[in-house]
C-alpha positions, 0 to 999 in steps of 0.5 A: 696407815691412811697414806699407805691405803691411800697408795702412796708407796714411799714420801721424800720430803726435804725433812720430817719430824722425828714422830712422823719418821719412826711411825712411818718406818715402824708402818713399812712406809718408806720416808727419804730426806732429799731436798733436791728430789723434792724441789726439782721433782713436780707433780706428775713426774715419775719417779724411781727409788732404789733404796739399797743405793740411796738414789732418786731417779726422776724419769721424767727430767732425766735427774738423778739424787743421792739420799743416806740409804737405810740400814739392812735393819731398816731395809728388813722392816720393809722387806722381811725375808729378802736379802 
């Protein structure tokens, strides 16, 4: 909850420990793993997330990065009510 109050929007990291994973979904806090992403990203650089179709976009470097998008389950727990 302390990550979300402090603004952040979603994490990619190149893996999580299962704890951290499901709290986090259970939080609507969204965690992607994306190796790439994150080593090729740096501070700074804006970054677009499409979670639907399990892509990273780095703007700032014109990159883009394929990650495994979340079930419509999962998609639900952040976004209840939208289709």
């Amino acid at each position: 909850m302390a990550i979300k109050e402090a603004g952040i929007k979603a994490i990619v990291a190149v893996s999580f420990g299962r704890i951290f994973y499901r709290s986090s979904i259970n939080e609507g806090l969204p965690v992607f793993v994306c190796p790439e992403a994150y080593h090729r990203t740096d501070e700074g650089d804006q970054v677009q997330i499409d979670v639907s179709s399990g892509l990273i976009e780095n703007k700032s470097k014109n990159l883009e990065f394929r990650f495994q998008p979340f079930s419509d389950l999962v998609l639900r727990l952040f976004w209840p009510g939208e289709e």
